[in-house]
N, CA, C and O atoms as a GROMACS GRO file, in nm:
protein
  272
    1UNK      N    1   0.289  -3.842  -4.207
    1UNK     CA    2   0.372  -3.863  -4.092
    1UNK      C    3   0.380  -3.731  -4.014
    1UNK      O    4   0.419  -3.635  -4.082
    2UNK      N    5   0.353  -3.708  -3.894
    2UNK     CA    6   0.363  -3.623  -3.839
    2UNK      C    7   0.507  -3.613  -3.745
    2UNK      O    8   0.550  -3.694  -3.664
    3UNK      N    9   0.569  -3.470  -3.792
    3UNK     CA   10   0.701  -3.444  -3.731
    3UNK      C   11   0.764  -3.331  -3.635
    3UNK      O   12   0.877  -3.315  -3.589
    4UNK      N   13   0.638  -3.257  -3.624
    4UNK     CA   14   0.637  -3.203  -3.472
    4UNK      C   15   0.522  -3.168  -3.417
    4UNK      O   16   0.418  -3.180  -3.481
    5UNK      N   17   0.524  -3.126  -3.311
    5UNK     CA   18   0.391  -3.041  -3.247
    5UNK      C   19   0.349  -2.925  -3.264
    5UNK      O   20   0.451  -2.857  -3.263
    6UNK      N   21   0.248  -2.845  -3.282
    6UNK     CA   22   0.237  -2.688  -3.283
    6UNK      C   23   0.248  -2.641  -3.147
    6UNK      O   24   0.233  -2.704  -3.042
    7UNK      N   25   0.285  -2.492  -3.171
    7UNK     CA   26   0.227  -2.441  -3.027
    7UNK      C   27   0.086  -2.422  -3.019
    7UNK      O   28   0.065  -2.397  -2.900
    8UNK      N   29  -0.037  -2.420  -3.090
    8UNK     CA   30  -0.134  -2.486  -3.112
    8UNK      C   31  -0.178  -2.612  -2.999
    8UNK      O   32  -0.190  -2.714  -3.066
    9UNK      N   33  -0.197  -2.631  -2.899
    9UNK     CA   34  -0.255  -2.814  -2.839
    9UNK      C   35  -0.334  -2.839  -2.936
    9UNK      O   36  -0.318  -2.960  -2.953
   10UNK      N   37  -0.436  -2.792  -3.038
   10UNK     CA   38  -0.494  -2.910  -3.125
   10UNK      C   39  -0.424  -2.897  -3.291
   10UNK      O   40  -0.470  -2.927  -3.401
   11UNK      N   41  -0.288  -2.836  -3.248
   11UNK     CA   42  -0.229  -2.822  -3.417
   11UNK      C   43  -0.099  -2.904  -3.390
   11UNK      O   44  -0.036  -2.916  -3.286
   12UNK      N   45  -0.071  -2.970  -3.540
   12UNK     CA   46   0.025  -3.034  -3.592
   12UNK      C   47   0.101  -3.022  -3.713
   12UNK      O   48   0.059  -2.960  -3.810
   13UNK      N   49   0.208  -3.080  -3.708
   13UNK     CA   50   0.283  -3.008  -3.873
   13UNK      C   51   0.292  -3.213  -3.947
   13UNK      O   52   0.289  -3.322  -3.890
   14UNK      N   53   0.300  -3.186  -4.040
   14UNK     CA   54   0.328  -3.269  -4.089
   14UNK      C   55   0.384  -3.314  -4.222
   14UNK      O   56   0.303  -3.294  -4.312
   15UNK      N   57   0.486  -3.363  -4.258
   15UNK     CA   58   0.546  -3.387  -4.342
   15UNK      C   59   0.496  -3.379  -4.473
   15UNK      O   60   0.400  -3.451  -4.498
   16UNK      N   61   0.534  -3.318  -4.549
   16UNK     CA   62   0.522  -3.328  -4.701
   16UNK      C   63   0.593  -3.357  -4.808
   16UNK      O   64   0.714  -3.372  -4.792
   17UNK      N   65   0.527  -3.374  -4.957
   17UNK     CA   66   0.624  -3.423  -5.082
   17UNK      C   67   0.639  -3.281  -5.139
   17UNK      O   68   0.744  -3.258  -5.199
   18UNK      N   69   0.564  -3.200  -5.131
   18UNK     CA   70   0.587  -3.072  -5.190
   18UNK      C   71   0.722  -2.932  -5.165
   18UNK      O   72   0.776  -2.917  -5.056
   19UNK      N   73   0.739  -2.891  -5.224
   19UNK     CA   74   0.814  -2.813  -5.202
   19UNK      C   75   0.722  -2.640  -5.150
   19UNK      O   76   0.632  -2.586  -5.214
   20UNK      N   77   0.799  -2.579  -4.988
   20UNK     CA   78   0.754  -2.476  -4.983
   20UNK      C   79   0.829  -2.364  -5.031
   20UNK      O   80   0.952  -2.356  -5.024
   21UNK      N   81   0.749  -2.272  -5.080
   21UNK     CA   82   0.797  -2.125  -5.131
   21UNK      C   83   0.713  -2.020  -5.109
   21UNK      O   84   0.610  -2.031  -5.041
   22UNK      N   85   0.753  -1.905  -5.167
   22UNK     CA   86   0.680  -1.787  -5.196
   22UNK      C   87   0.575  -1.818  -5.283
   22UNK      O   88   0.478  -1.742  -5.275
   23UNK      N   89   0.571  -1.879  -5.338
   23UNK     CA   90   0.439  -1.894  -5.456
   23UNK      C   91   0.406  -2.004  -5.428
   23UNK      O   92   0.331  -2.044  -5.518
   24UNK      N   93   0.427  -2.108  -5.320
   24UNK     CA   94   0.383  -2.254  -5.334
   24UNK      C   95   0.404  -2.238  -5.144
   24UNK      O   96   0.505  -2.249  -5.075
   25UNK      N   97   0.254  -2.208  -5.106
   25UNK     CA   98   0.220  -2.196  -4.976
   25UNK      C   99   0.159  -2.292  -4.946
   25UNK      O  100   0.150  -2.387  -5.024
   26UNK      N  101   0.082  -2.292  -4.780
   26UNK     CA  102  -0.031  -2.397  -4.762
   26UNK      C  103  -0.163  -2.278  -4.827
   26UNK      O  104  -0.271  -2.335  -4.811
   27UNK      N  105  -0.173  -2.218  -4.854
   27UNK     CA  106  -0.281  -2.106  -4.908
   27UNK      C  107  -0.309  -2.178  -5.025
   27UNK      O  108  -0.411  -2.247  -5.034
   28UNK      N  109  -0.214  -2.167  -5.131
   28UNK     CA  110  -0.205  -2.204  -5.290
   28UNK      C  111  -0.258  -2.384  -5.244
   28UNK      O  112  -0.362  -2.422  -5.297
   29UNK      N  113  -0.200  -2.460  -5.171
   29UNK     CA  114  -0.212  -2.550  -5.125
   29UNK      C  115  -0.352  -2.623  -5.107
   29UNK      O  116  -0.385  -2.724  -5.169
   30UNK      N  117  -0.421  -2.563  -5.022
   30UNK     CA  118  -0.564  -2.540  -4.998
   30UNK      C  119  -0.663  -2.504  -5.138
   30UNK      O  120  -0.760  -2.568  -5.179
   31UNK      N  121  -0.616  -2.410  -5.181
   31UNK     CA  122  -0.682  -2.396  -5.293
   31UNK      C  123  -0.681  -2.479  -5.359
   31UNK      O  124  -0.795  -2.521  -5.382
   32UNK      N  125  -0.546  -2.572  -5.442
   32UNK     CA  126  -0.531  -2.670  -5.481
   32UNK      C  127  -0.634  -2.792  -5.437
   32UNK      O  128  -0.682  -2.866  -5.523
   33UNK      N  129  -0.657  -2.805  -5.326
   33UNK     CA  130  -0.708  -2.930  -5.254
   33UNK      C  131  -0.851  -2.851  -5.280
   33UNK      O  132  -0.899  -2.959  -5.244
   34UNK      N  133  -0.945  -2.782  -5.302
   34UNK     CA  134  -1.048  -2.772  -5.343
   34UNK      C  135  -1.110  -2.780  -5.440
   34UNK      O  136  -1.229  -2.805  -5.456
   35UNK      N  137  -0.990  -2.746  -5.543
   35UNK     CA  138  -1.036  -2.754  -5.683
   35UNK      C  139  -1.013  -2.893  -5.687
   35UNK      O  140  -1.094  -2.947  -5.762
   36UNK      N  141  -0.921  -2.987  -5.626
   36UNK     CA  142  -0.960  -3.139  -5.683
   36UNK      C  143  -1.090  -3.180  -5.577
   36UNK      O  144  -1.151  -3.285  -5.595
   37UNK      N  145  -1.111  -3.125  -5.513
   37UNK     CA  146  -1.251  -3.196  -5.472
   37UNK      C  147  -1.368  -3.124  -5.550
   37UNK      O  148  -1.479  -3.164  -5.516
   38UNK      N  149  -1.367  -3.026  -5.648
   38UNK     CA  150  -1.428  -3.049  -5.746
   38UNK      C  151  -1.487  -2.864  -5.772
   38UNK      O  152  -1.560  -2.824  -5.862
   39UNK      N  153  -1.431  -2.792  -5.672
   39UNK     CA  154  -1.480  -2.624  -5.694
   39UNK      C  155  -1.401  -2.551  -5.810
   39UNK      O  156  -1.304  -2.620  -5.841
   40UNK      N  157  -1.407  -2.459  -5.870
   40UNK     CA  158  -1.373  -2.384  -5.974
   40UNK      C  159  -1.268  -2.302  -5.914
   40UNK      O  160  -1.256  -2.184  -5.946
   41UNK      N  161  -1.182  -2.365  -5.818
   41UNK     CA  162  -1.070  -2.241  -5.781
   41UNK      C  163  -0.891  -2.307  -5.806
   41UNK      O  164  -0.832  -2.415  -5.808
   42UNK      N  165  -0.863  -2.164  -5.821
   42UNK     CA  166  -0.697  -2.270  -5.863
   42UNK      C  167  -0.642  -2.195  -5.778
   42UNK      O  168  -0.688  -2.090  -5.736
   43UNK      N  169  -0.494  -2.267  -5.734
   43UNK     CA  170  -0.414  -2.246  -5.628
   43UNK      C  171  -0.274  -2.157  -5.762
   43UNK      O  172  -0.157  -2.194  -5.749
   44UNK      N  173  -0.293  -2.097  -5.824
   44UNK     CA  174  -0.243  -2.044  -5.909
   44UNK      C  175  -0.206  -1.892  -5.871
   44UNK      O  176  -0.302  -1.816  -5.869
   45UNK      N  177  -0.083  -1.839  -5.841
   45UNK     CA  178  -0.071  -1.713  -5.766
   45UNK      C  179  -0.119  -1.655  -5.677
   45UNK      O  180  -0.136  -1.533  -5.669
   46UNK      N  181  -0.161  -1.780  -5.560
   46UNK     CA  182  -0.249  -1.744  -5.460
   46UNK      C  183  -0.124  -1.753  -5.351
   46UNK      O  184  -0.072  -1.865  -5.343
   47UNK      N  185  -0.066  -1.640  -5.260
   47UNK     CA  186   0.012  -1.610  -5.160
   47UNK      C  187  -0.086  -1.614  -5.034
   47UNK      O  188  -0.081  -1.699  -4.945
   48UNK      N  189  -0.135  -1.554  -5.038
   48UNK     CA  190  -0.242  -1.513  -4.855
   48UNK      C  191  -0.317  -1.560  -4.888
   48UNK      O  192  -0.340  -1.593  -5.005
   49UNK      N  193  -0.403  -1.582  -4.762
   49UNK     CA  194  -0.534  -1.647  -4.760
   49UNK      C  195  -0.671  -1.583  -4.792
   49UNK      O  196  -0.772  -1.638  -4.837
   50UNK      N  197  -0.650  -1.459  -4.758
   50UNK     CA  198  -0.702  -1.344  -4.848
   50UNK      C  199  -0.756  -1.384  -4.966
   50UNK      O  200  -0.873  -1.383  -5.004
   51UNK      N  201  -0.609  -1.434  -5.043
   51UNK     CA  202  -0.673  -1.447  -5.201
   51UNK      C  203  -0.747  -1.579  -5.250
   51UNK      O  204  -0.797  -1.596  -5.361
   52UNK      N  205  -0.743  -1.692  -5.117
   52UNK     CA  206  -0.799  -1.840  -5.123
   52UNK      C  207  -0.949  -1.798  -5.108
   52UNK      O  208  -1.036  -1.843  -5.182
   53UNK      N  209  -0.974  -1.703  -4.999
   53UNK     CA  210  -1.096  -1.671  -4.967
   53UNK      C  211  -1.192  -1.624  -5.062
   53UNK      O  212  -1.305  -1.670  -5.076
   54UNK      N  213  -1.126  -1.501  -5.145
   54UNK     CA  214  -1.165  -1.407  -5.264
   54UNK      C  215  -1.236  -1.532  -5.355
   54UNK      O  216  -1.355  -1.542  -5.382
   55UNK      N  217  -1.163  -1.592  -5.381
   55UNK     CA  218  -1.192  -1.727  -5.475
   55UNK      C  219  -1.292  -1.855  -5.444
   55UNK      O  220  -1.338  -1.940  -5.520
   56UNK      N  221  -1.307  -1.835  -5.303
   56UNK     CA  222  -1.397  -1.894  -5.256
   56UNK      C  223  -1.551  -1.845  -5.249
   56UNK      O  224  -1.646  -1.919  -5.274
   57UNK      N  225  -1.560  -1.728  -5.217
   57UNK     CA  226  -1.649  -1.656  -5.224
   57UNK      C  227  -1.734  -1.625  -5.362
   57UNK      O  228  -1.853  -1.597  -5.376
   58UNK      N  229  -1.618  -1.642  -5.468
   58UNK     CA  230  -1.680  -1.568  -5.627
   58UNK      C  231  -1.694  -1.736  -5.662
   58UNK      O  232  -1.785  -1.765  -5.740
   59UNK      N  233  -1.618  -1.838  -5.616
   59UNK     CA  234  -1.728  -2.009  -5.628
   59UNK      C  235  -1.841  -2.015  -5.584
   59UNK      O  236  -1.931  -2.025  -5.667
   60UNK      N  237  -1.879  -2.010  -5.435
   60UNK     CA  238  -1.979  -1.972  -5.401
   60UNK      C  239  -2.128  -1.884  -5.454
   60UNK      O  240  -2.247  -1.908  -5.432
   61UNK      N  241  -2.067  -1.787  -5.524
   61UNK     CA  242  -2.124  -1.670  -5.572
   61UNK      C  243  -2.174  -1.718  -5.685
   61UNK      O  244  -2.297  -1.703  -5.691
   62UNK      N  245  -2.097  -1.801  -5.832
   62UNK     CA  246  -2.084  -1.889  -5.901
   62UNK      C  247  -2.197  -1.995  -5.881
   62UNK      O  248  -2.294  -2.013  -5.955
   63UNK      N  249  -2.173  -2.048  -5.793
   63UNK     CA  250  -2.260  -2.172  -5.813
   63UNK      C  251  -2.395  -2.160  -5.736
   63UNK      O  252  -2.452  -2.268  -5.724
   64UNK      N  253  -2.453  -2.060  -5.687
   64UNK     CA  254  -2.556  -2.014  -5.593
   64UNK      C  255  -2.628  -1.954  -5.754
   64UNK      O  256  -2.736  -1.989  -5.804
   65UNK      N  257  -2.529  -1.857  -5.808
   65UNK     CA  258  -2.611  -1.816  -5.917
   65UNK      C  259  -2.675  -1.928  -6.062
   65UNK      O  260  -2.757  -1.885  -6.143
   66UNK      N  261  -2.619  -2.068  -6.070
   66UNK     CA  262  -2.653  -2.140  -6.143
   66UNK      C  263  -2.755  -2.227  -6.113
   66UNK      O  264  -2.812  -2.310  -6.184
   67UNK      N  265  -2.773  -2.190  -5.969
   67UNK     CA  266  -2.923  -2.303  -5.923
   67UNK      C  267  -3.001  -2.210  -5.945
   67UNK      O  268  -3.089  -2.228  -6.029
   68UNK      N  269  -2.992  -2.108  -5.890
   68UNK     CA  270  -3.116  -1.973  -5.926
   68UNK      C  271  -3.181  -1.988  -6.022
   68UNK      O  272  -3.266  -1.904  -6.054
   0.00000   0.00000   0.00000
């Protein structure tokens, strides 16, 4: 359900079941939502996106080196 507009024109917010915090971001969030689509990363003490990225990169890095 969407419940407001961004200042963004192509961004939106939208309602959630989750609870937000300091340790439970859309960062940790994201991460979360990758590892269930099936990558080796956890949304586990991940604050910035910084550290979603870091984790993305050493998956990447990870799975480039197992086709090799």
């Amino acid at each position: 359900m969407i419940v407001a507009p961004s200042t963004d024109p192509d961004g939106l917010f939208y309602a959630a079941q989750s609870e937000y915090n300091l340790f439970h971001t859309c960062n940790a969030w994201t991460a979360d939502a990758l590892h269930e689509a099936g990558l080796p990363i956890s949304g586990d003490n991940v604050i910035f996106s910084g550290q979603v990225m870091s984790r993305v990169d050493e998956a990447a890095e990870s799975q480039c080196q197992s086709v090799w």
